[in-house]
Phi, psi and omega in degrees: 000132161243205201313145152308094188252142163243149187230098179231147208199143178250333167300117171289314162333300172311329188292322178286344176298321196262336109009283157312303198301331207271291183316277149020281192267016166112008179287165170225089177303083168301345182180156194231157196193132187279317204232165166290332161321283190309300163322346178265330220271317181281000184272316173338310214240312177287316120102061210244154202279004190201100196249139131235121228275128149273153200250001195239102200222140143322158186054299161252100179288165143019281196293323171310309156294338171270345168287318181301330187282316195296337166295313201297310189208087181294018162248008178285129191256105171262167157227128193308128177242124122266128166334161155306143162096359219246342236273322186287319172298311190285320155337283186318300193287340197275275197315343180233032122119042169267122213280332124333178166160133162259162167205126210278106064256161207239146153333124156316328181278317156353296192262345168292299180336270220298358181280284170318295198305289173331308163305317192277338163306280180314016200024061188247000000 
């Protein structure tokens, strides 16, 4: 079976995008979140081996969100979707532990690396 991914983008097109690249390659997308709320409420519950969080979302951004997942589960591997131009922000979610980051517009290999290389840190 494979790794457990949530996918969270207030785009829904983004979300599908990455969505295709992960299935594609043997992920198994358990949940998608518009916001960071709704992403602390499906990491809760789904409890999947891998997130990737965007940071610029309504109601919850990103960084907020990776600190609530991180109360929840200090070993939880987000990985960062950011804009161009962003670098101060994805600072911030690295510091408030998200072990990644990507950036859009992004590669198919991009997010596969950092999808391994996170897992593969984490010893998964």
């Amino acid at each position: 079976m494979g790794k457990r991914v949530l996918i969270v983008d207030d785009a829904a097109f983004m979300r599908m995008m990455i969505r295709n690249i992960l299935t594609k390659s043997g992920y198994d997308v358990v949940g998608e979140a518009e916001n960071g709320a709704a992403a602390v409420a499906l990491y809760q519950e789904l409890r999947p081996d891998v997130v990737t969080m965007d940071i610029t979302m309504p109601e919850m951004d990103g960084i907020e969100g990776v600190r609530r997942i991180r109360q929840i589960d200090p070993n939880a591997n987000i990985i960062m979707v950011s804009a161009m131009g962003q670098q101060a922000m994805v600072m911030e979610a690295i510091q408030a532990g998200a072990k990644d980051f990507i950036v859009k517009p992004f590669q198919q290999e991009r997010i596969l690396q950092a999808i391994e290389r996170v897992l593969a840190r984490a010893g998964q």
